[in-house]
C-alpha positions in Angstrom: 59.1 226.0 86.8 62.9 226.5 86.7 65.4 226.5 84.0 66.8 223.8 86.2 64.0 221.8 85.9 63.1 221.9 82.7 66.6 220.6 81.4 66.1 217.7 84.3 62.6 216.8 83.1 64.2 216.9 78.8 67.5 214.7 79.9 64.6 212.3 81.6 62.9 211.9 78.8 65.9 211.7 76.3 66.7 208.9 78.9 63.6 207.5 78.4 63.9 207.2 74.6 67.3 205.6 75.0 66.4 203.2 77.2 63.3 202.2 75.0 65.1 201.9 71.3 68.0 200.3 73.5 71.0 202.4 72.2 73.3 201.2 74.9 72.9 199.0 77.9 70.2 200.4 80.5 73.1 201.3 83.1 75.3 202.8 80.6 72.5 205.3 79.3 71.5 206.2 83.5 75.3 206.8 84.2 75.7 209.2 80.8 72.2 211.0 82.1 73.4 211.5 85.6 76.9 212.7 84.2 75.1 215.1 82.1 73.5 216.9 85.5 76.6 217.0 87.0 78.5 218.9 84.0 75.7 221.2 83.7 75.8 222.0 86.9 72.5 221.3 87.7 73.9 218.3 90.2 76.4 218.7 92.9 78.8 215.6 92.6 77.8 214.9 96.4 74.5 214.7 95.4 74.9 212.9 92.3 76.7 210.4 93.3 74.1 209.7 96.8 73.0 207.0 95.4 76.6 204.7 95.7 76.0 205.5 99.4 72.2 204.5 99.6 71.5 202.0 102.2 68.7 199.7 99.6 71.4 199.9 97.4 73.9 198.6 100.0 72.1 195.7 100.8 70.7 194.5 97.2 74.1 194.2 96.8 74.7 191.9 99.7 71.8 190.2 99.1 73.0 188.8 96.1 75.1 187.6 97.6 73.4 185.6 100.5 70.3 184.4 98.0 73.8 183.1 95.3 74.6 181.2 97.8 71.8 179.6 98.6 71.0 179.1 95.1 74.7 177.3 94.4 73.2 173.7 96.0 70.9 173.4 93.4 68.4 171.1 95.5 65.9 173.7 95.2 65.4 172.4 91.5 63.7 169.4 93.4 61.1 171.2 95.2 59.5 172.1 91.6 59.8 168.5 90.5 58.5 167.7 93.1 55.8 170.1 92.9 54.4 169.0 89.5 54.8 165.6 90.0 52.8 163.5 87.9 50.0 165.0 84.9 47.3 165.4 86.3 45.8 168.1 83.6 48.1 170.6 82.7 45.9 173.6 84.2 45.7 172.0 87.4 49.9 171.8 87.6 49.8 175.5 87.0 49.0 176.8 90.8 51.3 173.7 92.2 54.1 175.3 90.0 53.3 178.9 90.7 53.2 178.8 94.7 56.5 177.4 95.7 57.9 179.3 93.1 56.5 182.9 94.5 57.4 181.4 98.1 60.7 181.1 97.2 61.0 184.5 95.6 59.3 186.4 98.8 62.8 185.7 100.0 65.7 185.1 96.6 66.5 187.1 94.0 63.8 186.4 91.3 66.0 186.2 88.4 68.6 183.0 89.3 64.9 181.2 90.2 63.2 181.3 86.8 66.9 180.6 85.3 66.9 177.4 87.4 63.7 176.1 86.8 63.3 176.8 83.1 65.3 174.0 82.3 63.1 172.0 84.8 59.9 172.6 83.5 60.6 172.4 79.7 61.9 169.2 80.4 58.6 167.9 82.5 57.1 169.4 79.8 58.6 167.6 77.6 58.2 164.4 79.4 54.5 164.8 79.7 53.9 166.4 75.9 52.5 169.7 77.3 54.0 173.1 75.3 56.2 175.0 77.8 54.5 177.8 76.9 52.1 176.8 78.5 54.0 177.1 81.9 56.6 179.3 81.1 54.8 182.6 81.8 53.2 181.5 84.5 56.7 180.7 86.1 57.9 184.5 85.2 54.6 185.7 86.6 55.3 183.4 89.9 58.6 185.1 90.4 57.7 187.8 90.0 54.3 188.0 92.6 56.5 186.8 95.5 59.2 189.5 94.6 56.2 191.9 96.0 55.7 189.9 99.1 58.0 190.7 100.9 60.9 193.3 101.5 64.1 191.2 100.3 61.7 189.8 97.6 63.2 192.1 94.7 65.4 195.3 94.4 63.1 197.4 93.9 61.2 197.0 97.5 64.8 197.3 99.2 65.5 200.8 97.0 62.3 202.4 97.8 63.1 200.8 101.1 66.6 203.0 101.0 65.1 206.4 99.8 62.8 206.2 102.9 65.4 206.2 105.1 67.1 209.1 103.7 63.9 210.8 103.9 64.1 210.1 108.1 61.3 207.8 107.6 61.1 203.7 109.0 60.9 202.1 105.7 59.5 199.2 105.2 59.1 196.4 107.9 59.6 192.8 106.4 56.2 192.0 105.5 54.5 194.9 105.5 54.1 194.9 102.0 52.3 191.6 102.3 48.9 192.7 102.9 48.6 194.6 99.4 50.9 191.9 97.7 49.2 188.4 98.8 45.3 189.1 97.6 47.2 189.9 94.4 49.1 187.3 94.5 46.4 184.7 95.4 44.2 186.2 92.2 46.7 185.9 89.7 47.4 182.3 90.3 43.6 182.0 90.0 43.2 183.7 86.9 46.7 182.3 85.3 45.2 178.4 86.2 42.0 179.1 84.9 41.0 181.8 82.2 44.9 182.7 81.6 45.7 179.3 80.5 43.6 179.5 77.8 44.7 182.6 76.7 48.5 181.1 77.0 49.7 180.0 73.8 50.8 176.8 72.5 53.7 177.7 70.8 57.1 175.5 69.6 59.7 176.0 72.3 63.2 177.8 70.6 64.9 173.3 71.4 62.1 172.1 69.2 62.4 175.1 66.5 66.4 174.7 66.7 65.4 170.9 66.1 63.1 171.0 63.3 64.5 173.8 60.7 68.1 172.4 61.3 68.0 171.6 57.2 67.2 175.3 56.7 70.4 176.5 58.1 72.9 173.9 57.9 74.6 172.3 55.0 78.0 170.1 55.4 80.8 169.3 52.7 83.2 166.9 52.0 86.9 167.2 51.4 87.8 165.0 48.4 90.5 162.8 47.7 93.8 164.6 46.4 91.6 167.7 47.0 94.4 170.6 47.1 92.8 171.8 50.6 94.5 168.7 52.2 97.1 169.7 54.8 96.0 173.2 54.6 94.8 175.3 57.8 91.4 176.6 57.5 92.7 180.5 57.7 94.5 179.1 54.1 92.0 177.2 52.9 89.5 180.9 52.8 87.1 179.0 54.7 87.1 181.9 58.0 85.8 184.7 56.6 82.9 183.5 54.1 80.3 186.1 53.0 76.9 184.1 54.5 78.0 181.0 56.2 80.2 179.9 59.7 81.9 177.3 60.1 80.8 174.9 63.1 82.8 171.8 63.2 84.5 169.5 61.2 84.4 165.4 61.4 87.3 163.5 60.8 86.8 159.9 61.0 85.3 159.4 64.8 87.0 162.8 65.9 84.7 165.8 65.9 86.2 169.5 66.2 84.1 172.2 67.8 84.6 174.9 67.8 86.9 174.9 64.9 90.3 176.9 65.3 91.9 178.7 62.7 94.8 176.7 62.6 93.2 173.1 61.9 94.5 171.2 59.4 92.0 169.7 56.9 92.2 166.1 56.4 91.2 164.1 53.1 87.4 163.3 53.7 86.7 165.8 56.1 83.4 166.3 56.9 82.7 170.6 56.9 79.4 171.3 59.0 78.5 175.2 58.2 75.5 177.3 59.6 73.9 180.7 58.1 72.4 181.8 55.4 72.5 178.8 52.7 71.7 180.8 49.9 75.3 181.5 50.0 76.1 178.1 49.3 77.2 179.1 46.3 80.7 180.0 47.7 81.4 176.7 48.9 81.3 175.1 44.9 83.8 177.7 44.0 86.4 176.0 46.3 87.9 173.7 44.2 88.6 170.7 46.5 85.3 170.6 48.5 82.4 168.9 47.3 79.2 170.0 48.7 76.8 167.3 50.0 73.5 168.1 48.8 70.2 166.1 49.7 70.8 165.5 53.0 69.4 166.4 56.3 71.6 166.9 58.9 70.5 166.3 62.0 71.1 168.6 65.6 71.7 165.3 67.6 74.5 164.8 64.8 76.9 167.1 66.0 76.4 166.7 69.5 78.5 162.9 69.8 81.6 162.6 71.7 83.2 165.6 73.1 81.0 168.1 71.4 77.2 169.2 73.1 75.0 171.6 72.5 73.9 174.1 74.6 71.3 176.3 74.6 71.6 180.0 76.1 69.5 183.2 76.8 71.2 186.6 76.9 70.3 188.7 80.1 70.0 192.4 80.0 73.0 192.9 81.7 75.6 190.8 79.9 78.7 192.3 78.4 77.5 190.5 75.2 74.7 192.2 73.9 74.4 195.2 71.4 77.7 194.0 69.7 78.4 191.8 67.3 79.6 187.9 67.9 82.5 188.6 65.9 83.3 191.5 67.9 83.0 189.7 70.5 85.2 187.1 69.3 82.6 184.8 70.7 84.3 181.4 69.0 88.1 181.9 70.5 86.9 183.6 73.5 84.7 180.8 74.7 85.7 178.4 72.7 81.9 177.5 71.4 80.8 178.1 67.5 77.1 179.5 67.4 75.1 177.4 65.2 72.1 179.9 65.0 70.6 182.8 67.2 66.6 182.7 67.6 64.9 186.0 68.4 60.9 186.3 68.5 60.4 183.1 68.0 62.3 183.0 64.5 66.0 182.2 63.5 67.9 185.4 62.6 68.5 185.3 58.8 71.8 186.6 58.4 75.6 185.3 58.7 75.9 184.7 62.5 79.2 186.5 63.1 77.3 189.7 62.0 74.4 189.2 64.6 73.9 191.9 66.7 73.3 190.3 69.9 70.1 191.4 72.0 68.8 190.8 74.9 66.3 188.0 75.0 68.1 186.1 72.3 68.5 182.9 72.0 71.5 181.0 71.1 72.0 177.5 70.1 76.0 176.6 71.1 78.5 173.7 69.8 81.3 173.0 72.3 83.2 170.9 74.4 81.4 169.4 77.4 83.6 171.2 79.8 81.8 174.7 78.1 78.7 174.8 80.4 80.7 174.0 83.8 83.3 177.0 82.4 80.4 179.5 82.4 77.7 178.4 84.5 78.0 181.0 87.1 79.3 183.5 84.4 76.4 186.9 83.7 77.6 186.4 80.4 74.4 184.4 79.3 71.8 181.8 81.2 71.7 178.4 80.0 68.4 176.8 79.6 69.3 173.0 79.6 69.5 170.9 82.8 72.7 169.4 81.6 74.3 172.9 82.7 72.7 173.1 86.0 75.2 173.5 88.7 76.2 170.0 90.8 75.4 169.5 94.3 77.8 171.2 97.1 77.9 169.3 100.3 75.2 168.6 102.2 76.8 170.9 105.1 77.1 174.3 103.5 74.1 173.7 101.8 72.0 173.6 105.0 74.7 176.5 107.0 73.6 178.8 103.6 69.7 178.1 104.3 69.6 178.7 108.3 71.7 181.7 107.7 69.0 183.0 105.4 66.6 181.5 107.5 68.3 183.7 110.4 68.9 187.0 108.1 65.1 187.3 107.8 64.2 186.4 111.7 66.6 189.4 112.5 65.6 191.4 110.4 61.8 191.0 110.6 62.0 191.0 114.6 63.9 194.6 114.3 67.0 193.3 116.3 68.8 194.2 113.4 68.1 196.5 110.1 68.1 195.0 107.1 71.4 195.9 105.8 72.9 194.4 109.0 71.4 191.2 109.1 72.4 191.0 105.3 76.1 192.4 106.4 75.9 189.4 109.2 74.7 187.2 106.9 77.4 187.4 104.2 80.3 187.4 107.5 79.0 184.3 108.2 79.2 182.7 104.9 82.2 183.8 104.2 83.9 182.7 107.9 82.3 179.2 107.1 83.8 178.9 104.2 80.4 178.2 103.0 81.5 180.9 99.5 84.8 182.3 98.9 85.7 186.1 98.5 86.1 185.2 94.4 82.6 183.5 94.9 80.7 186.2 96.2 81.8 188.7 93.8 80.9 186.6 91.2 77.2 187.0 92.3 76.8 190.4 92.5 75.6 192.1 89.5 77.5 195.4 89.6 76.2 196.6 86.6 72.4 196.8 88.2 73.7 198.3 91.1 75.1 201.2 89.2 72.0 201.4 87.6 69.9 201.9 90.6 72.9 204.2 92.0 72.9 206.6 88.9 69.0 206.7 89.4 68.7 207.4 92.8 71.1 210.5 91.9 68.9 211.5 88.7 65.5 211.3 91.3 67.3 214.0 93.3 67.7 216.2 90.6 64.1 215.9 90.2 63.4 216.5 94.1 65.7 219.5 94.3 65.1 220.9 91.2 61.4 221.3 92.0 60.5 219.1 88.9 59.0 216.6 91.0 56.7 219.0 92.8 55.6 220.3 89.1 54.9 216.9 87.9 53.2 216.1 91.1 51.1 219.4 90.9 49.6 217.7 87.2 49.0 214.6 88.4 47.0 215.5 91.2 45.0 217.7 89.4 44.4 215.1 86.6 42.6 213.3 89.2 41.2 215.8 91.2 37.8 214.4 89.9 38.1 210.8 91.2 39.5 211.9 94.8 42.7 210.4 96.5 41.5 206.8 95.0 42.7 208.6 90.9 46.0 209.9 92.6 46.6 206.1 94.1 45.8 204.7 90.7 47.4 207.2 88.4 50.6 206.8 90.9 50.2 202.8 89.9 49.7 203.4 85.8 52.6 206.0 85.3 55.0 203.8 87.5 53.8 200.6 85.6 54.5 201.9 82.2 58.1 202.9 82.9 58.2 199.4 84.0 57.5 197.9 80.9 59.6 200.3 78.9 62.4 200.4 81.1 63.2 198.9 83.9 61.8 198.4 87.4 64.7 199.6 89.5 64.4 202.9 87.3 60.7 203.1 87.1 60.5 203.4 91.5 63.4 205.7 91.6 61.9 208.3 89.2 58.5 207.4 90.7 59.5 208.0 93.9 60.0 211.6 94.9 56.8 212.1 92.2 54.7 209.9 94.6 56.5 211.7 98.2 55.3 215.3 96.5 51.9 214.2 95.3 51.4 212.4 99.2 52.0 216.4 100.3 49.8 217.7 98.3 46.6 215.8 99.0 46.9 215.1 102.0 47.5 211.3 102.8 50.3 208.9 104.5 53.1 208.7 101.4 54.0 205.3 102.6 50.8 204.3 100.9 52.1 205.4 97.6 55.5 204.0 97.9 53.9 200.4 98.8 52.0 201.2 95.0 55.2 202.1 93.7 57.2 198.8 94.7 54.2 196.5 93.5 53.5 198.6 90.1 57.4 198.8 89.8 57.7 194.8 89.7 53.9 193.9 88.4 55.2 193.8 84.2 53.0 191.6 82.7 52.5 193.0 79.3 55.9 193.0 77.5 59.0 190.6 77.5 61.2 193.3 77.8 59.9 195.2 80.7 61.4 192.8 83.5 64.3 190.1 83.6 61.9 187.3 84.4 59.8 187.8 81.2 62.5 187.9 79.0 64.6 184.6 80.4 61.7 182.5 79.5 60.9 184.6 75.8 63.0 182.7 73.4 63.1 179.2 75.2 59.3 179.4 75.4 59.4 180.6 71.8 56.2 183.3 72.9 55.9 186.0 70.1 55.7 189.8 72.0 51.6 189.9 71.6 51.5 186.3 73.8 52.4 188.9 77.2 50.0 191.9 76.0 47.3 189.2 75.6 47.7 187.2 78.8 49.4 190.2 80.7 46.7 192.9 80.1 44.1 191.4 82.2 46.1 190.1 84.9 47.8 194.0 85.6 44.3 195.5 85.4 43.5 192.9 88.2 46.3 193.6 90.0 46.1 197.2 89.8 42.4 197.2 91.2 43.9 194.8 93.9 46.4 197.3 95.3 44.9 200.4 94.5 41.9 199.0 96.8 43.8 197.8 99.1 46.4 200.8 99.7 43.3 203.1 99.9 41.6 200.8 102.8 44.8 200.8 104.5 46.7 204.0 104.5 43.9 206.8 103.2 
């Protein structure tokens, strides 16, 4: 093995490491990788940057756009209500949830679904007193077995998709991952309506939590009469920088303030909500002028009258927000909201909540004005997981011209009249010329920060192809299974890509997988399209941990699932579907 090599295979696993203690955002730590090869030499910038030029990559990009705008009309939220309907026995809703659910994400971007429809089921959950975490999962899960249906259904199919084609190969037709994917499919909805809803928890959702520890974590004062605070702003009063406790909003007669600005002007009787750590308290009976109200509960449904509503929020991997600080962030100015507490793991973050260190997964519990939610509902800042934020209804007209041109994308594409990334090039011309998004519009759906991921790791998989690190790893692998036949080298291909998966991220996971999986396909012998079809579905099948795909970790927090909930409902169901495809890609390509 090279010198080359060996330094390619260390900055791999250094990547590795970073991505799993989370350092930095995932796309960050790929692009500071693939820099690395390129100073070193090891990577000529042409071929690191390939990737920004990959056709898969190309087209996940438009498709984001094409499935956003589909997704803006919001009527699909009815399909699912539709779906459950009335209680009928909450394990028998499970499989009429599931399937139009995976139907719909054989041909939409996975992610924008389960944000949709969280909301949605927690409140038929709600209505019907069943735990949503009883359904939640099982709505992750559903998103995530139609993304392996067919070729648009996630990223990761369309980038494996793209590294075919620059390997002179056809790539995949539309539904030719269908025959591995369905059987699966059709099991795990078996197994999650029947022995995995036992094993699903019944947990408090992160609302109820929120709800029911409010006296923990919030405490309210009252300016007095002749109190020297009167007329002051709060900057003067000292009440912006306390040591454990954040100020949320202030009541003054039948006017509420939230957030509160810097500048307010207290008023004699003021009521002074705070949130944080009340052992801190203490500070507030040092300000002379402010009594502190002790022996009351205060109530979440208090400060949510008139112009002030809460909202609750996830944080996706992506956003800007996460790994820093809400006070770097200057979360209450910026968006004018005040964060009344952060949940993470199923428990409220103990500690002042401007020095949170945001994460992904977390969730937040909001105060603002009722305009807040229609501000950032299409933002990538955060999801929101109430129904009060879903978007309104656009016109009936684009509406149906967004569905028949998806409807039309896929005809063209599956009939072979056009390639994918045509039909998807079409498909977004049309849109736009019907006015059915605007230029600003489609922008705002693509998420540029996962297609630089996938960009920097298509460059970082051929450093491993051209370095000969690949054909070393390859040479390891199939000897490691040289004892089991082609059948080991199918199923080790499936275990090595599914634990990158879970630790990083699926995009990542295929593109390192894949010129490991093309060199082991040489060596013993067989069709490598078989492998690559292992490699999509292994890529997307993360069942065991909330942080391995997007899906898992919108519905963590709301769902209020602690991290062993996926290991012991998600263990079974990946050994199922791992025997499923591994079967099934030996029958058909071996």
């Amino acid at each position: 093995m090279s010198l080359d090599a060996v330094i390619v295979i260390c900055t791999i696993i250094i990547m590795l490491i970073c991505l799993m203690k989370e350092v930095a955002r995932p796309d960050f730590i790929v692009f500071c990788a693939l820099a690395f090869l390129m100073f070193t030499g090891i990577l000529a910038p042409a071929d690191a940057l390939i990737g920004f030029s990959n056709e898969g990559m190309l087209t996940v990009g438009l498709l984001f756009i094409v499935a956003g705008a589909v997704q803006q009309s919001g009527v699909l939220n009815q399909l699912v209500y539709r779906a459950l309907g009335k209680k009928e026995g909450s394990s028998a809703m499970i499989p009429r949830m599931m399937l139009p659910v995976s139907g719909l994400s054989a041909f939409l971007n996975n992610t924008p679904i389960v944000v949709m429809f969280t909301p949605v089921i927690k409140d038929w959950c709600k209505k019907h007193n069943v735990a949503p975490s009883k359904f939640l999962i099982p709505l992750s899960y559903a998103a995530i077995f139609g993304g392996t249906l067919t070729l648009i259904g996630t990223s990761t199919n369309l980038i494996i998709h793209g590294l075919m084609l620059d390997q002179d190969m056809a790539g995949f037709s539309m539904f030719q991952l269908t025959a591995v994917s369905l059987p699966a499919c059709i099991i795990g909805i078996i197994y999650l309506s029947t022995v995995g809803y036992k094993l699903l928890p019944v947990r408090k959702s992160s609302e109820e939590s929120f709800t029911e520890h409010a006296k923990e974590y919030l405490a309210q004062s009252r300016i007095t009469e002749s109190s020297p605070l009167i007329g002051k702003t709060i900057e003067e009063a000292g009440l912006r920088n306390l040591k454990g406790l954040y100020l949320i909003e202030v009541i003054s007669g039948t006017e509420r303030v939230a957030p509160v600005p810097s500048y307010y002007q207290l008023k004699e009787r003021d009521r002074l909500i705070f949130t944080g750590l009340l052992s801190t308290i203490v500070e507030l009976h040092q300000v002379k002028g402010l009594r502190v109200e002790t022996g009351t509960d205060i109530e979440l449904d208090e400060l949510s009258n008139g112009r002030a509503v809460l909202n609750e929020v996830v944080i996706p991997s992506q956003s800007p927000l996460a790994y820093s600080t809400l006070k770097e962030n200057q979360f209450r100015s910026r968006f004018q909201a005040g964060v009344v507490a952060v949940h993470r793991a199923q428990a409220r973050i103990q500690n002042k909540v401007g020095d949170i260190v945001l994460k992904p997964g977390d969730t937040l519990l909001l105060l603002s004005d009722r305009e807040f939610a229609e501000k950032h509902k299409e933002s990538k800042l955060f999801y929101f997981m109430n129904t009060t934020a879903q978007q309104e209804l656009v016109p009936q007209k684009k509406s149906l011209i967004a569905l028949f041109t998806l409807i039309g994308m896929i005809l063209l594409a599956s009939t072979n009249v056009l390639s994918m990334f045509m039909s998807a090039m079409l498909a977004v011309i049309v849109l736009i010329l019907t006015r059915t998004i605007t230029l600003e519009g489609a922008k705002n759906y693509v998420h540029f920060n996962v297609l630089i991921l996938i960009a920097c790791s298509i460059g970082i998989g051929a450093a491993l192809q051209q370095t000969g690190a690949a054909e070393f790893i390859a040479t390891y692998l199939v000897s490691w299974t040289a004892g089991v036949g082609i059948i080991g080298t199918i199923a080790a291909v499936y275990i090595l890509t599914n634990i990158f998966t879970e630790v990083i991220t699926n995009n990542a996971a295929a593109v390192l997988m894949f010129p490991i999986a093309f060199a082991s396909a040489g060596q013993v012998g067989i069709d490598p399209m078989g492998l690559f079809v292992t490699i999509a579905i292994a890529a997307s099948a993360s069942f065991i941990t909330p942080i391995g795909y997007q899906t898992n970790l919108i519905v963590y927090g709301p769902g209020g699932y602690k991290f062993t909930d996926y290991i012991k409902v998600g263990l079974p169901l990946t050994i199922m579907y791992m025997v499923v495809t591994v079967t099934m890609v030996h029958l058909l390509w071996v």
